[in-house]
N, C-alpha and C positions, 0 to 999 in steps of 0.2 A: 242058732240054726245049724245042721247038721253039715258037715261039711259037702256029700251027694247032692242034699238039697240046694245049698249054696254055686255048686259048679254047674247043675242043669235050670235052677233062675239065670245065670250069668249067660250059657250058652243061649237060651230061651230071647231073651231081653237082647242080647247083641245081633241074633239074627232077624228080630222084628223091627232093630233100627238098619237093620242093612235094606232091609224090604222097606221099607218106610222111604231110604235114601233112594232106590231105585224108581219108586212110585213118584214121589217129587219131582225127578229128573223126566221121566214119560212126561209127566200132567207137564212140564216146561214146552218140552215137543211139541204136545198135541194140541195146549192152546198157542205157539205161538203158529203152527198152521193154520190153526181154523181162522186167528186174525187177519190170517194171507190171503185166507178163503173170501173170509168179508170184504178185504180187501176189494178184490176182484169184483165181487159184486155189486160194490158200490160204482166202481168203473162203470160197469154193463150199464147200471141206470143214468148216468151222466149221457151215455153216448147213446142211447134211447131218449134221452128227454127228459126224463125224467130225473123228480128230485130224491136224490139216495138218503137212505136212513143211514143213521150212524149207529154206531153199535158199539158197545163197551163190555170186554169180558174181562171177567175178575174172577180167581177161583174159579167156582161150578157155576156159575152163572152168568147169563145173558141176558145186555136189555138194551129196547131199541127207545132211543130218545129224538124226540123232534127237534129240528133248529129253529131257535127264534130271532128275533132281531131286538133288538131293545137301544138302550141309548148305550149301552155298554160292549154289546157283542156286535156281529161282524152285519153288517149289511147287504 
């Protein structure tokens, strides 16, 4: 490989991990507020009466799961 080609891959490649590294750090942020968020609103339905969803974020994604009660889980 030419040596040109060689120093603008390297330059090319380290600044896509830098942007890579920054974007990881946001995406950190943004879902540990939005858990804060959910947080909150699970409050709001407790103190209405109601029974609050639970919610589980991973990655890009959200999902609301129901609680059950079994011979194993909480009563």
């Amino acid at each position: 490989m030419p040596p040109a080609v060689s120093e603008w891959s390297n330059l090319v490649l380290r600044w896509i991990h830098v942007l890579a590294g920054i974007f990881w750090i946001g995406q950190t942020y943004y879902f540990t507020k939005l858990e804060g968020r959910m947080a909150l609103d699970e409050e709001a339905a407790r103190a209405a009466g109601r029974t609050p969803q639970v919610w589980m974020v991973q990655a890009a994604c959200c999902w609301t799961t129901a609680c059950r009660t079994s011979a194993w889980g909480p009563e």
